[in-house]
C-alpha positions as CSV (number, residue, x, y, z in Angstrom):
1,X,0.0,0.0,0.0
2,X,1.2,3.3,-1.0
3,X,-0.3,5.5,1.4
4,X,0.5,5.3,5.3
5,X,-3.0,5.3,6.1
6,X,-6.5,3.8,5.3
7,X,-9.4,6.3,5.0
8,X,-12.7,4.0,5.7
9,X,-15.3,5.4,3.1
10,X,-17.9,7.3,4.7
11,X,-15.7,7.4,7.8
12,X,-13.3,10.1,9.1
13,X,-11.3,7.6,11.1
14,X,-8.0,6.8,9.4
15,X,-6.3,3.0,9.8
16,X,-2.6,2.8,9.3
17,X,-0.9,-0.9,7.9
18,X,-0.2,-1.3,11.6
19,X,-3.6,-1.1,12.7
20,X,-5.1,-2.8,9.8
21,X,-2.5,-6.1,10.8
22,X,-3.7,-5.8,14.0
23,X,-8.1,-5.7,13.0
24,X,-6.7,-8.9,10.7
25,X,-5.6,-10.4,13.4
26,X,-8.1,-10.0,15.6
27,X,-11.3,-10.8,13.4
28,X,-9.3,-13.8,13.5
29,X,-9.3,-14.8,17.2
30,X,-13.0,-13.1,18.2
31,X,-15.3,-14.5,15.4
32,X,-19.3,-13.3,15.4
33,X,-19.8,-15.7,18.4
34,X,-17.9,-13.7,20.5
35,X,-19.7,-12.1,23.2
36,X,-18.5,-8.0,22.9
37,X,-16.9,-8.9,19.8
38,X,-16.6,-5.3,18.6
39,X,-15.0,-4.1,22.2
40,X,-12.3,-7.0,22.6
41,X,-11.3,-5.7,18.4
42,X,-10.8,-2.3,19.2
43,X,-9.0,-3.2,22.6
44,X,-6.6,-5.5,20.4
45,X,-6.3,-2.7,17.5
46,X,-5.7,0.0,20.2
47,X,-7.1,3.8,19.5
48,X,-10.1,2.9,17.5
49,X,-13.5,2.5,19.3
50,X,-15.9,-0.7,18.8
51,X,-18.0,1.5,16.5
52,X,-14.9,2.5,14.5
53,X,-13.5,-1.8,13.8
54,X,-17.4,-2.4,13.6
55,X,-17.8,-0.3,10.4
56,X,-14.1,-1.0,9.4
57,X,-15.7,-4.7,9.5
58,X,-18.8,-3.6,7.3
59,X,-16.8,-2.1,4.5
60,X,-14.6,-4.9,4.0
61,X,-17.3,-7.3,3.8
62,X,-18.7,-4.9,1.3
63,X,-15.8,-4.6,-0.7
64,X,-15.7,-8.5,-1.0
65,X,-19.0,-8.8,-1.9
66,X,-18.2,-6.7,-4.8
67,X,-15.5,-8.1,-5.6
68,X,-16.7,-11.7,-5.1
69,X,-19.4,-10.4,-7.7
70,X,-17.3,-9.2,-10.0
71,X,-18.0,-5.3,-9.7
72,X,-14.6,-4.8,-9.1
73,X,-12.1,-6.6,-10.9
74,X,-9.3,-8.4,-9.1
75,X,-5.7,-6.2,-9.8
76,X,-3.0,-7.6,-11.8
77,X,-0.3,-7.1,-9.4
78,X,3.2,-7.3,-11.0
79,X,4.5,-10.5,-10.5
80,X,1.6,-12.5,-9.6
81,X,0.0,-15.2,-11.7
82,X,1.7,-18.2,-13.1
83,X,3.3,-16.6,-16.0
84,X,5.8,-14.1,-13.3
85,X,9.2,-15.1,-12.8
């Protein structure tokens, strides 16, 4: 990523690599049976509220759906795909 920070859309709260490692990791130790789910997320991202990872959460899921849907094509990243070397 080129910038140092993530602007959610719609949001005014800004998410830095750091932080976004960090909500990764987390979404993977509290999953959506996890009682105060949003709470223990921001806790582990540090500086961000439950509202703030909540809606983080909402526009990724968003973002995959479109992707998933093909909205949004997937980015040919240099080097990827079987033909790179």
């Amino acid at each position: 990523m080129a910038a140092s920070t993530v602007t959610s859309r719609n949001c005014n709260s800004y998410w830095t690599p750091k932080q976004n490692k960090l909500f990764e990791k987390a979404l993977a130790v509290y999953d959506k049976d996890t009682p105060d789910r949003w709470q223990k997320v921001a806790e582990a991202v540090g500086d961000k509220s439950p509202e703030e990872v909540r809606r983080h959460y909402e526009i990724l899921v968003a973002d995959l759906m479109y992707i998933e849907s093909g909205r949004i094509p997937i980015p040919n990243y240099k080097g990827s795909g079987s033909n790179s070397r």
